[in-house]
C-alpha positions as CSV (number, residue, x, y, z in Angstrom):
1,X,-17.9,18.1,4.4
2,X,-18.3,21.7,2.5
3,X,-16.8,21.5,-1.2
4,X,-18.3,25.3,-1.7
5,X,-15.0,26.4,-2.4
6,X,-14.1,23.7,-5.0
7,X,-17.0,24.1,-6.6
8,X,-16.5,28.3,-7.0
9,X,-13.0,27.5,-8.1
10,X,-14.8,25.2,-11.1
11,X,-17.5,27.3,-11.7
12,X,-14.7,30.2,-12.0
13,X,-12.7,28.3,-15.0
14,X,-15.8,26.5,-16.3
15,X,-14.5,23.2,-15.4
16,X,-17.0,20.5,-14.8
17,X,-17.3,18.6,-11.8
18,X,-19.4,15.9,-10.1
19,X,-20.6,14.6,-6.8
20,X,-20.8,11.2,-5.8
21,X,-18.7,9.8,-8.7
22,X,-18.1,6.4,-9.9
23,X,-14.5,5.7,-10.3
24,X,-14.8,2.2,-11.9
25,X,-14.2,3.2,-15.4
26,X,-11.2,5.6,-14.9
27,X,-9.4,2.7,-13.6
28,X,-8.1,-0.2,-15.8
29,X,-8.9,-2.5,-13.2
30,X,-12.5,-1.4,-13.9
31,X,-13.3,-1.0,-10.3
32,X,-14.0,1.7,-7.8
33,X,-16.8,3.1,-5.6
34,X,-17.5,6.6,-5.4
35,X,-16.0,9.8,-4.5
36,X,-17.5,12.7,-3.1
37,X,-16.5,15.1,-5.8
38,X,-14.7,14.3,-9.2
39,X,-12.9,17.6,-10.7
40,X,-10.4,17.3,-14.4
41,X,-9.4,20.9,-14.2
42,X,-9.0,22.5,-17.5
43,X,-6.0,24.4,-17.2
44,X,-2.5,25.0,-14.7
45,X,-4.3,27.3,-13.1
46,X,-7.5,25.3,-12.3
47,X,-5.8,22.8,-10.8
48,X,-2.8,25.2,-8.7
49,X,-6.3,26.9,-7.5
50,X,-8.0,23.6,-6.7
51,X,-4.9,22.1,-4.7
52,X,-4.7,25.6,-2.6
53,X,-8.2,25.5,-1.6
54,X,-8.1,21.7,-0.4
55,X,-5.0,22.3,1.6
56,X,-6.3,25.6,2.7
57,X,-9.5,24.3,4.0
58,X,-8.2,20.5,4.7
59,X,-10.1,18.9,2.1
60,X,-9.0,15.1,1.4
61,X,-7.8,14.9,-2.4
62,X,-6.6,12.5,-4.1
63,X,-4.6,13.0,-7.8
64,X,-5.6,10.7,-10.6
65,X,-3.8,9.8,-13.8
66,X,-5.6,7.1,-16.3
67,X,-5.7,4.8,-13.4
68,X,-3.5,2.0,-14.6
69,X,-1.6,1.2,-11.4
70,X,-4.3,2.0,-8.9
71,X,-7.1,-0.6,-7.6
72,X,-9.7,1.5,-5.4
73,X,-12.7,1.3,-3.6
74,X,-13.6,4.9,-2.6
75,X,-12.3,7.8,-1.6
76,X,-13.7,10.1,1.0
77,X,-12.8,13.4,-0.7
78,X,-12.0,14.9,-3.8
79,X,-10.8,13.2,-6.8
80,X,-9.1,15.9,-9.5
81,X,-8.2,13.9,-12.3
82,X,-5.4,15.0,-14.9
83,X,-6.4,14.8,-17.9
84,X,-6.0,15.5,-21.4
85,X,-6.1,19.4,-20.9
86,X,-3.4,19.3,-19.1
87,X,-1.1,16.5,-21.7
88,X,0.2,18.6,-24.4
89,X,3.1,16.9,-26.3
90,X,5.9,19.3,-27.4
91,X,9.5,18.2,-29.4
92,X,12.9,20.4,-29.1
93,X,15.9,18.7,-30.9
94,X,16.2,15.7,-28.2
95,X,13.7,16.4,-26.1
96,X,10.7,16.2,-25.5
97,X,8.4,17.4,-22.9
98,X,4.6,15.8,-22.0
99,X,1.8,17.3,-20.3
100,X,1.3,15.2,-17.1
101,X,-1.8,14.2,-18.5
102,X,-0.6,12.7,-21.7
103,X,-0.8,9.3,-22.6
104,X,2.2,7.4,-22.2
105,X,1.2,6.0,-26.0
106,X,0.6,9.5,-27.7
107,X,4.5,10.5,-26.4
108,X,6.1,7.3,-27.4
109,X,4.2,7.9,-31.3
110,X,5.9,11.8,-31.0
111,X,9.4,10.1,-30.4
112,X,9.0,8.0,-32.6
113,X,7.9,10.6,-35.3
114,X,10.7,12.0,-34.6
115,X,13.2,10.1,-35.2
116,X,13.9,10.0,-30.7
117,X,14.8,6.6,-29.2
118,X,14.7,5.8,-25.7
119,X,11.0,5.3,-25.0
120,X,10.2,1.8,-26.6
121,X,10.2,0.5,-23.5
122,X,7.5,2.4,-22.3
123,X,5.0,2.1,-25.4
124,X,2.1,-0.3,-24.6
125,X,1.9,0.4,-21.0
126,X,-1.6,2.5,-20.5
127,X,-0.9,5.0,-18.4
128,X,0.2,8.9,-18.4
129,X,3.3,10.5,-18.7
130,X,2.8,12.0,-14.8
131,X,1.7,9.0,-13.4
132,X,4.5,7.1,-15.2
133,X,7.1,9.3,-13.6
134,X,5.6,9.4,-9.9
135,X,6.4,5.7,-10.0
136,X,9.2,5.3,-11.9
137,X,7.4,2.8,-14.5
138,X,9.3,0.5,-16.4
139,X,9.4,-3.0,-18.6
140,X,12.1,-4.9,-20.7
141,X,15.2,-3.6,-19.1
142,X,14.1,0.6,-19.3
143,X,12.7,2.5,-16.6
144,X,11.5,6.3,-17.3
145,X,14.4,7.2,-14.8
146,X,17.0,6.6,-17.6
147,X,15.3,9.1,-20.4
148,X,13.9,11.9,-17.6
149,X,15.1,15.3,-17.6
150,X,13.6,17.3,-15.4
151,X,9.6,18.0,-14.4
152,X,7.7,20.7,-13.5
153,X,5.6,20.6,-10.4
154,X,2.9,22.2,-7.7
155,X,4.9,21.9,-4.3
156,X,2.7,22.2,-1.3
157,X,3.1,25.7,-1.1
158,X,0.9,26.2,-4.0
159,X,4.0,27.3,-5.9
160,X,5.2,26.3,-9.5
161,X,8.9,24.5,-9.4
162,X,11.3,22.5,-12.0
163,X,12.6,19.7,-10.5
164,X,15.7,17.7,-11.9
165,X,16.3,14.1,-11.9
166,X,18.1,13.9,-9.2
167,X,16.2,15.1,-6.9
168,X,13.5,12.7,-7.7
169,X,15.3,10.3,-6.0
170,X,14.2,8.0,-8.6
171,X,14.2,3.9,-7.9
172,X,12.7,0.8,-8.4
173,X,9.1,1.8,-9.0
174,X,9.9,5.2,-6.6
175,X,10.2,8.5,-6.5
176,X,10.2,11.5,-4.5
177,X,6.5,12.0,-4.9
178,X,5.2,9.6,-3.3
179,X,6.5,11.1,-0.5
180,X,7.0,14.9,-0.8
181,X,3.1,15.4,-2.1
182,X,3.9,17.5,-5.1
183,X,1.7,17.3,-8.3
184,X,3.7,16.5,-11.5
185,X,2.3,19.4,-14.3
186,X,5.0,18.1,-17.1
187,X,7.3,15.9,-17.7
188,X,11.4,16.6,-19.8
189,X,12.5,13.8,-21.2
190,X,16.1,13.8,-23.1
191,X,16.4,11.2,-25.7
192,X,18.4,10.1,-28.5
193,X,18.3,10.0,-32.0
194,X,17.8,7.1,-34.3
195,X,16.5,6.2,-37.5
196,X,13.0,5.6,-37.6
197,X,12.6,2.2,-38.8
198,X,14.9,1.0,-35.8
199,X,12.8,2.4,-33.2
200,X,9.2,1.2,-35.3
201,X,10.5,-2.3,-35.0
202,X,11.5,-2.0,-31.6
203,X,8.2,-0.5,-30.6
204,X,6.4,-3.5,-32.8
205,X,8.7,-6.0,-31.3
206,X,7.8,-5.3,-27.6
207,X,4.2,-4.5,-28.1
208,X,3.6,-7.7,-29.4
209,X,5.7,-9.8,-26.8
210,X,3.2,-7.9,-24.2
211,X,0.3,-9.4,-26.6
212,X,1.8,-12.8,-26.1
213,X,2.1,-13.1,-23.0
214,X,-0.1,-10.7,-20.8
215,X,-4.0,-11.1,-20.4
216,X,-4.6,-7.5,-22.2
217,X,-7.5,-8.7,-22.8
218,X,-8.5,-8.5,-19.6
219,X,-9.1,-5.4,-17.1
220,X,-5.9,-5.2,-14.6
221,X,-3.2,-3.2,-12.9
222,X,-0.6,-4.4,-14.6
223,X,1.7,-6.3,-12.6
224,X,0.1,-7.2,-8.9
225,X,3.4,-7.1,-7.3
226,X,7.0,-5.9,-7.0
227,X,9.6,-8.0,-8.2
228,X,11.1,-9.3,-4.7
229,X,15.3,-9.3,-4.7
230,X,16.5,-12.0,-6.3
231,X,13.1,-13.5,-7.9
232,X,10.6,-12.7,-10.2
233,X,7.1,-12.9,-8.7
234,X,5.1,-14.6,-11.4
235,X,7.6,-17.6,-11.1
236,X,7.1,-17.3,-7.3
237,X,3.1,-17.4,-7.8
238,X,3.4,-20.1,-10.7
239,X,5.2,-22.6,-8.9
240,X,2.7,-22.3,-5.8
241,X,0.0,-23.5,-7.8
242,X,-1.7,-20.3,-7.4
243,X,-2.1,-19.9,-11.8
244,X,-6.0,-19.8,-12.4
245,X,-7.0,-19.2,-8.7
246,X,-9.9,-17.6,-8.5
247,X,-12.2,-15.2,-5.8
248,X,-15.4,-13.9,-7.2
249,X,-14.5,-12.0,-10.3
250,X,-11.0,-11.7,-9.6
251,X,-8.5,-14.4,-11.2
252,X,-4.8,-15.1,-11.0
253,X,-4.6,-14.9,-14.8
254,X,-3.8,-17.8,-16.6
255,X,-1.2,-16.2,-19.0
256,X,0.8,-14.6,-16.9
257,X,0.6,-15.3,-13.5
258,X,2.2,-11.8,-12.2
259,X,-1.2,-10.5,-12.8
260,X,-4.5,-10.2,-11.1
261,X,-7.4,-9.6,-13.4
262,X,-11.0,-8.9,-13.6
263,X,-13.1,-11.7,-15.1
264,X,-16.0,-10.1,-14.8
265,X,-17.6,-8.4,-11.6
266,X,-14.7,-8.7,-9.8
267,X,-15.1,-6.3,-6.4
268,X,-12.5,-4.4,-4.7
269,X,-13.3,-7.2,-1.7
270,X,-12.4,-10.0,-4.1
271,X,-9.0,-8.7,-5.3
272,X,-8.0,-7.8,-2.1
273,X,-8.9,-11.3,-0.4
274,X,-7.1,-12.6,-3.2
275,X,-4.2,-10.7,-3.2
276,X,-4.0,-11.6,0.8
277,X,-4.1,-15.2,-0.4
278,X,-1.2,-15.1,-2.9
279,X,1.1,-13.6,-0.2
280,X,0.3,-15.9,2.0
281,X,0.8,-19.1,0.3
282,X,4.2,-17.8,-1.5
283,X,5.5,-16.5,2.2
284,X,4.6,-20.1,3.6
285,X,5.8,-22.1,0.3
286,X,8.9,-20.2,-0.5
287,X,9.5,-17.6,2.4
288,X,9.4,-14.6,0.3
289,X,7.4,-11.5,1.0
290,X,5.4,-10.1,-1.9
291,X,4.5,-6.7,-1.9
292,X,2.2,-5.1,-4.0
293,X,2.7,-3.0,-7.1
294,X,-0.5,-1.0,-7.7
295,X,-2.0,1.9,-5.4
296,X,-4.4,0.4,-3.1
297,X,-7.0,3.6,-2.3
298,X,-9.7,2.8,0.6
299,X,-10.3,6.2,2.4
């Protein structure tokens, strides 16, 4: 497969690329294979020019965030990873808009420098403010659905359009994205003011509550899998017996059993046989079909 014209759009905007690269430690999983060719464009235009010339010429692609959600083994392709060039952090009175490359940590500290609640929620989870959108990420009650404005986006024309909230048909860990193959550039959110110290101890509050009782220190997606109608998963999982079970490096974690973690040399084979395992015993046990939270990339 010819990346020539990838390579002269990089080479163009002195963006840096790389062939045959190791995805494992852009993940929080810590673990991937290779790509064929990892591009972080530098600028809008970079990256409107890098997404015309894989759909022009049929190049695979796939868009990465800080790969917090996403368990992968390779990717046949190219891999253009939004970064930190592309997640500037501006306030407005209310609002506030992110680069889609920003962390979902450095907007939560700009609301709360500025005196903007509505985001607690969101602080502590490690991901970016695109990726947090495209799925509609959420904890404690909040959902990024309740606080978003509107986003600016690549549609598959190659054009630049605003997009409001309703048309991101947003739901339970959905949204229009994962469908309509548009790439999120920024992210509006409209929040609501509140006196500092309020929105500190909120912030503290549920940041420590995730300390207490999720294995952060432990490589992971997050939560393995959806919460199913009318149950929560972990409770599903715990009272299967399946807290602590174990393939290779790959552990139902013993703190919270709604995740899947990394031990140590866990392999994309070992979650995944694992993950199989889980939805099998809680179908059998409890009839309930889990399905998974996090991106599973094998292409």
């Amino acid at each position: 497969m010819g990346y020539s014209g990838i390579k002269a759009v990089c080479n163009k905007y002195n963006c840096p690329f790389e062939e045959n690269f190791v995805l494992a430690n852009r993940t929080s999983m810590r673990i991937g294979g290779e790509c064929d060719l990892f591009v972080e464009p530098n600028s809008e235009e970079c990256l409107i020019e890098l997404l015309n010339v894989c759909r022009e010429s049929s190049l695979p692609y796939f868009i990465l965030g800080r790969g917090s959600n996403l368990l992968i083994k390779r990717f046949s392709g190219v891999v253009i990873a939004i970064g930190a060039a592309l997640g500037a952090v501006t306030v407005d009175g209310n609002t506030i808009t992110a680069g889609a490359g920003a962390s979902l940590s450095a907007v939560c500290n700009a609301a709360l420098e500025n005196s903007l609640s509505g985001m607690e929620c969101l602080y502590g989870i490690p991901g970016s403010a695109g990726g947090a959108l495209y799925m509609n990420a959420g904890a404690y009650g909040g959902e990024i659905k309740d606080i978003v404005k509107s986003a600016r986006c690549i549609d598959g024309g190659g054009n630049i359009v605003e997009m409001t909230a309703e048309e991101m048909k947003l739901s339970y860990r959905y949204s229009a994205f994962c469908e309509n193959g548009f790439c999120i550039l920024s992210v509006t959110l409209e929040l609501i003011p509140r006196e500092k110290t309020e929105i500190k101890a909120k912030m503290d509050e549920l940041m420590q509550r995730r300390r207490d009782k999720q294995p952060l220190e432990f490589p992971s997606c997050g939560s393995t899998f959806k919460r199913p109608e009318g149950y929560f998963a972990a409770a599903l999982i715990e009272e299967c017996g399946l807290k602590g079970c174990t393939v290779g490096g790959a552990q139902v974690s013993e703190k919270h059993s709604g995740f899947v973690i990394n031990r140590g040399g866990a392999t994309f084979e070992d979650v995944m046989e694992l993950v199989g395992h889980i939805k099998t015993v809680v179908r059998e046990k409890k009839g309930v079909e889990l399905e998974c939270e996090m991106l599973i990339v094998d292409r």
